[in-house]
C-alpha positions as a LaTeX table, in Angstrom:
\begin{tabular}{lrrr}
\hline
Residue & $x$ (\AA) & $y$ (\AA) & $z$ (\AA) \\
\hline
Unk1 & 84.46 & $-85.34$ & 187.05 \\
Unk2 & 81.58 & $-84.59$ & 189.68 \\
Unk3 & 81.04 & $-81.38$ & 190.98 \\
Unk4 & 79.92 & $-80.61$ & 194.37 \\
Unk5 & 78.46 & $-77.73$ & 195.45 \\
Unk6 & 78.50 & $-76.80$ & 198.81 \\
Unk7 & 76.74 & $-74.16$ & 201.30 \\
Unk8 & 75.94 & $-74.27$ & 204.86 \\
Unk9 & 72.48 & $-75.75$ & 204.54 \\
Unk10 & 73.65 & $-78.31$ & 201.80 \\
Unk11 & 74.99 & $-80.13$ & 199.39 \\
Unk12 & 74.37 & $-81.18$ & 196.09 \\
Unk13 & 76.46 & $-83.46$ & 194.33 \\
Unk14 & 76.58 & $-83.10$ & 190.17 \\
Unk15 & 77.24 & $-85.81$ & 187.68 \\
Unk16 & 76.79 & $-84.07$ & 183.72 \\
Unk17 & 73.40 & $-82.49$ & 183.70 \\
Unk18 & 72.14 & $-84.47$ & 186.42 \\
Unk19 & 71.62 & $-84.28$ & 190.57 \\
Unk20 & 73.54 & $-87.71$ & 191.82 \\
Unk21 & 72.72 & $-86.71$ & 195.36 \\
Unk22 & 71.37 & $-84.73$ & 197.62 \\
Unk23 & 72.54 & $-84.25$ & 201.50 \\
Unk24 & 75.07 & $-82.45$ & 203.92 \\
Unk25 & 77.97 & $-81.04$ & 203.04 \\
Unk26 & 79.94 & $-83.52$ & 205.32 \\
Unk27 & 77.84 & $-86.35$ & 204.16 \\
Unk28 & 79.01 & $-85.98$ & 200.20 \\
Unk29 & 82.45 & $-84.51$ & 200.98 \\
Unk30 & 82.99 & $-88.06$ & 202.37 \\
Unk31 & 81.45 & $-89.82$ & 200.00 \\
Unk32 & 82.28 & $-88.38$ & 197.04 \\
Unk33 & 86.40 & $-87.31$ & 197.82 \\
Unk34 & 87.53 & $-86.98$ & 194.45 \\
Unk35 & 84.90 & $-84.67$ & 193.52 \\
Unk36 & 85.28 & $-81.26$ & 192.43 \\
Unk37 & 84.31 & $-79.07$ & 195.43 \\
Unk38 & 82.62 & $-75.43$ & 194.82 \\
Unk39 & 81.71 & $-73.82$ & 198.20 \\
Unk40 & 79.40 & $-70.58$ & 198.21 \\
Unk41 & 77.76 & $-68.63$ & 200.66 \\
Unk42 & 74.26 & $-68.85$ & 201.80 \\
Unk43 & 71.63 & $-71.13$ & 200.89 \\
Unk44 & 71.30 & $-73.53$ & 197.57 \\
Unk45 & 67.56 & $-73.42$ & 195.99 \\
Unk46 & 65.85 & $-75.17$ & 192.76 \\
Unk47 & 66.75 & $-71.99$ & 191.06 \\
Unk48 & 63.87 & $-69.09$ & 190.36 \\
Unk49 & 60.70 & $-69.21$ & 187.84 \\
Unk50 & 60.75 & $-65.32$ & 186.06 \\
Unk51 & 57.05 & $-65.11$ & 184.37 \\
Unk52 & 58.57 & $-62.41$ & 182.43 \\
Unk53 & 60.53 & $-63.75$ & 179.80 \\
Unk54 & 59.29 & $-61.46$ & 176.54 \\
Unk55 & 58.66 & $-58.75$ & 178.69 \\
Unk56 & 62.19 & $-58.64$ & 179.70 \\
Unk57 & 63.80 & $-60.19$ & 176.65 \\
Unk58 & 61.40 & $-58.78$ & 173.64 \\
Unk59 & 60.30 & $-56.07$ & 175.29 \\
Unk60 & 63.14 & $-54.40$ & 177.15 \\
Unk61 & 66.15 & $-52.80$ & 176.00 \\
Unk62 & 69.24 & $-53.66$ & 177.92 \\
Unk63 & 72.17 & $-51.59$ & 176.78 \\
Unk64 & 76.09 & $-52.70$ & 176.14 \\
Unk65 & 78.08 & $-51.35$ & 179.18 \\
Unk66 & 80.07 & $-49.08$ & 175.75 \\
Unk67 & 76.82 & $-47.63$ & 175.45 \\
Unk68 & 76.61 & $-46.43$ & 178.39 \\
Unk69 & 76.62 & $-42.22$ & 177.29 \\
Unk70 & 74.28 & $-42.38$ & 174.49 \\
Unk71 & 71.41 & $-45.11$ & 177.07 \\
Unk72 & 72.43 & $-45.11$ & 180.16 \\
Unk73 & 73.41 & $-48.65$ & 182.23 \\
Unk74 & 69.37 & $-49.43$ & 183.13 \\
Unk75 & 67.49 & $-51.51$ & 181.21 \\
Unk76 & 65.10 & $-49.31$ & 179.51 \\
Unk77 & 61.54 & $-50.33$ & 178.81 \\
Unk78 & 58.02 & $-49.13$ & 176.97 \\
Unk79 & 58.46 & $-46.55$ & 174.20 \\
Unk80 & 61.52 & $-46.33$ & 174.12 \\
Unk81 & 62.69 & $-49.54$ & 173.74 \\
Unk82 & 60.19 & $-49.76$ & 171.22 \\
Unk83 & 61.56 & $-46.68$ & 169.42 \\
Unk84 & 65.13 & $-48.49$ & 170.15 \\
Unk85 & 64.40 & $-52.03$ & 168.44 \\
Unk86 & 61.94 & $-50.61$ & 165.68 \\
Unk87 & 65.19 & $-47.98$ & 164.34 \\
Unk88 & 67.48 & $-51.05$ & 164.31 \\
Unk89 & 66.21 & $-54.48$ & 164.75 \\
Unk90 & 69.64 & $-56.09$ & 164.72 \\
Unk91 & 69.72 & $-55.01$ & 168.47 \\
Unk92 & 67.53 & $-57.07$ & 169.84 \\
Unk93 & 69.99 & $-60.54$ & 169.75 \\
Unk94 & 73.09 & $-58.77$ & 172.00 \\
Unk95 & 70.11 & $-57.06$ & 173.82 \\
Unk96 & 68.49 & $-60.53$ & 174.65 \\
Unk97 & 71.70 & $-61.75$ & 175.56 \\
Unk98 & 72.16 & $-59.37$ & 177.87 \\
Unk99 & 69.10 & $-59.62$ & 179.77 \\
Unk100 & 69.65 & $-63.86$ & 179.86 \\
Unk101 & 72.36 & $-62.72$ & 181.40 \\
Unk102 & 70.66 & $-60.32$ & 183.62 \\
Unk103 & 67.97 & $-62.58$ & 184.54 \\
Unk104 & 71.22 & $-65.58$ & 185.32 \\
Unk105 & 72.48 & $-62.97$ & 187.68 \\
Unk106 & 68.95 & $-63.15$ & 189.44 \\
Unk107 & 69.30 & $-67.17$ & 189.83 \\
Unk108 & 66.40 & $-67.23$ & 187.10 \\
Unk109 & 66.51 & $-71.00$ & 185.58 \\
Unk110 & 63.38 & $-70.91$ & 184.00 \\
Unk111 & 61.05 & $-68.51$ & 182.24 \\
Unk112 & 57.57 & $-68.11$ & 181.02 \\
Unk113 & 55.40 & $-66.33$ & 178.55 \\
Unk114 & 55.53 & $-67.02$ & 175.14 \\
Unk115 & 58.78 & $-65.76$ & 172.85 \\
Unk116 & 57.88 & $-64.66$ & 169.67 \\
Unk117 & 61.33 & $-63.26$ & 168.01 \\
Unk118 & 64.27 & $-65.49$ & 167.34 \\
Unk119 & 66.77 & $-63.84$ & 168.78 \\
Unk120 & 65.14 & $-64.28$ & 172.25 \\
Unk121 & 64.71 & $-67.59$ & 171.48 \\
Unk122 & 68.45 & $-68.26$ & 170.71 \\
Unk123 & 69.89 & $-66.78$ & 173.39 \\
Unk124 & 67.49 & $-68.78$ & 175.88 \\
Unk125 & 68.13 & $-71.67$ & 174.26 \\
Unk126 & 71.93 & $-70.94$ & 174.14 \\
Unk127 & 72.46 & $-71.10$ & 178.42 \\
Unk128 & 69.62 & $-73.80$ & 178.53 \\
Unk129 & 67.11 & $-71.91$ & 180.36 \\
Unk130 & 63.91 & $-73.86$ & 180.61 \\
Unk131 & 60.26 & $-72.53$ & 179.95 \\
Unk132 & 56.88 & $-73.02$ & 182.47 \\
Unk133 & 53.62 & $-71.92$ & 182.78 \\
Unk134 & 53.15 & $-68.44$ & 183.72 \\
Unk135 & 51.29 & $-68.36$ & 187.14 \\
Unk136 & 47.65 & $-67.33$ & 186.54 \\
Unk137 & 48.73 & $-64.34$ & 188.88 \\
Unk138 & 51.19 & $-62.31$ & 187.68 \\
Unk139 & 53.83 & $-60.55$ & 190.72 \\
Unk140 & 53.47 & $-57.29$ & 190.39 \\
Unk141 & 55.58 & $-55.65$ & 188.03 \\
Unk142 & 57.90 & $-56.79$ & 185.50 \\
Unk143 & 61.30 & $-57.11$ & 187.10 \\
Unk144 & 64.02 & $-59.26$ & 187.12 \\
Unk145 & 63.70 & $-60.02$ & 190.66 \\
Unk146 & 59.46 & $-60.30$ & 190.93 \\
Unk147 & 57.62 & $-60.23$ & 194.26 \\
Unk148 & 56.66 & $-62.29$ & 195.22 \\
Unk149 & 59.84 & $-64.82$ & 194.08 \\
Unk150 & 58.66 & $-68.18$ & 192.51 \\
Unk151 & 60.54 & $-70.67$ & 193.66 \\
Unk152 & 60.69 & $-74.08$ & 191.13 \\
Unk153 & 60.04 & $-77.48$ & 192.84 \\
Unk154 & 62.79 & $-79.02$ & 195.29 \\
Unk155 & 65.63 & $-80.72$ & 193.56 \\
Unk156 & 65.63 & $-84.79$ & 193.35 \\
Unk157 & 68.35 & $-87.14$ & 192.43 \\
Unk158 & 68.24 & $-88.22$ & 188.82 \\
Unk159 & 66.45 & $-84.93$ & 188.14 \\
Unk160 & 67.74 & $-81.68$ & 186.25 \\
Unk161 & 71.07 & $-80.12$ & 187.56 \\
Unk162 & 69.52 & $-76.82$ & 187.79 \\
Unk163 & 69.67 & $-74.27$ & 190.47 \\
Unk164 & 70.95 & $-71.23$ & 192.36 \\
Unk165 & 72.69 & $-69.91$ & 195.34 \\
Unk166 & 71.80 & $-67.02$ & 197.31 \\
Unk167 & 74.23 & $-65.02$ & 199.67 \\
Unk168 & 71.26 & $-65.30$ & 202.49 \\
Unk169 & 71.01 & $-67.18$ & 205.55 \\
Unk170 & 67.32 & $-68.40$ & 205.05 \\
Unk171 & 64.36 & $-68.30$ & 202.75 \\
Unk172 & 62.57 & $-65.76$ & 204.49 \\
Unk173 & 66.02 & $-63.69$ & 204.02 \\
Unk174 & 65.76 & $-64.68$ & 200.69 \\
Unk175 & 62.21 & $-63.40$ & 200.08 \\
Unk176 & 62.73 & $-59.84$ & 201.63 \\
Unk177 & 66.42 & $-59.00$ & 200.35 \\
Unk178 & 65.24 & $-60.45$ & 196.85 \\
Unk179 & 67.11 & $-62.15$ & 193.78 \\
Unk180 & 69.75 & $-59.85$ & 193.35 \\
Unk181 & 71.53 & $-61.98$ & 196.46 \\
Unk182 & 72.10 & $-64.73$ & 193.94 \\
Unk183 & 75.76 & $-65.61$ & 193.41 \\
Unk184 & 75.50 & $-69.01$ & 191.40 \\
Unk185 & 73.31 & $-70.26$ & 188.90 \\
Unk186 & 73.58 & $-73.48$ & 187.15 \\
Unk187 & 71.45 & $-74.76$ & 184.52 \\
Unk188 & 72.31 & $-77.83$ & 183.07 \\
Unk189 & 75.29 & $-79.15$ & 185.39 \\
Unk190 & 76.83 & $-76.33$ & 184.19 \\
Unk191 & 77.67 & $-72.61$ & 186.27 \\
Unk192 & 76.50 & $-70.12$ & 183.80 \\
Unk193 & 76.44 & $-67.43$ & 186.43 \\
Unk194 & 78.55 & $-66.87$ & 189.65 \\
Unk195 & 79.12 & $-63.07$ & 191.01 \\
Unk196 & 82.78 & $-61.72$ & 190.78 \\
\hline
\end{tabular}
């Protein structure tokens, strides 16, 4: 069954992994009546471009929530994470996992910089996050929500079904409040994020 997904600004209508169409809300909820019909807040985008991907994924340590006493609820970077990964190596799979998941919450559908470890690899793979070329420029610091934000190209029908939705009420909004304002992210046709 189609999906539509629906904000203020837009519409995009979902068919498997693919955009069918493009337009107003009204416009598809007409056309398309026996769609399935997700509504959000704010504005739908082509989904975010992280150039961070083994700096956040090979590099950081992001801890269980039950971990919480012994390394906080931050991820933790540098030495330490180092010191974390080098004294047991099986935690870098869950810990990748968790910052896919991070960098989901962020509306990040793609990532760059090369992956060297398989565990990263898997779990990128695993929610279908897509790789690009890192910008000659990096954004300033490594974060999961870099300034300034790197927007993909606009969605087309026929193309990928891969974006996200931000609780703003404009791009500009969007820009200064930064990623963590996402509330959907699908990669794939498929929601693999959306904020309880």
């Amino acid at each position: 069954m189609p999906t539509l997904h629906v904000t203020s600004d837009g519409a995009v209508l979902v068919e498997g992994d693919t955009v069918a169409a493009l337009g107003t809300p009204g416009e598809l909820t007409a056309a398309h009546p026996s769609a399935r019909v997700r509504q959000w807040p704010g504005i739908l985008t082509p989904g975010l471009l992280n150039p961070y991907g083994p700096e956040i994924l090979e590099s950081t340590y992001h801890p269980d929530p039950r971990e919480a006493e012994e390394f906080g609820t931050v991820p933790i970077g540098g030495a330490r994470a180092r010191e974390i990964f080098r004294a047991e190596p099986s935690r870098l799979g869950p810990s990748a996992r968790r910052g896919v998941q991070r960098l989901l919450a962020h509306g990040t559908v793609a990532i760059a910089g090369e992956l060297a470890s398989r565990p990263a690899l898997d779990a990128v793979r695993g929610v279908g996050l897509v790789f690009a070329a890192r910008p000659q420029q990096l954004p300033g610091p490594v974060s999961l929500s870099p300034r300034p934000l790197v927007l993909l190209p606009p969605l087309v029908v026929g193309g990928p079904a891969r974006f996200a939705v931000f609780d703003v009420p404009s791009r500009e909004e969007l820009v200064r409040l930064g990623a963590g304002t996402c509330v959907a992210t699908v990669i794939g046709g498929r929601l693999v994020y959306r904020a309880h």
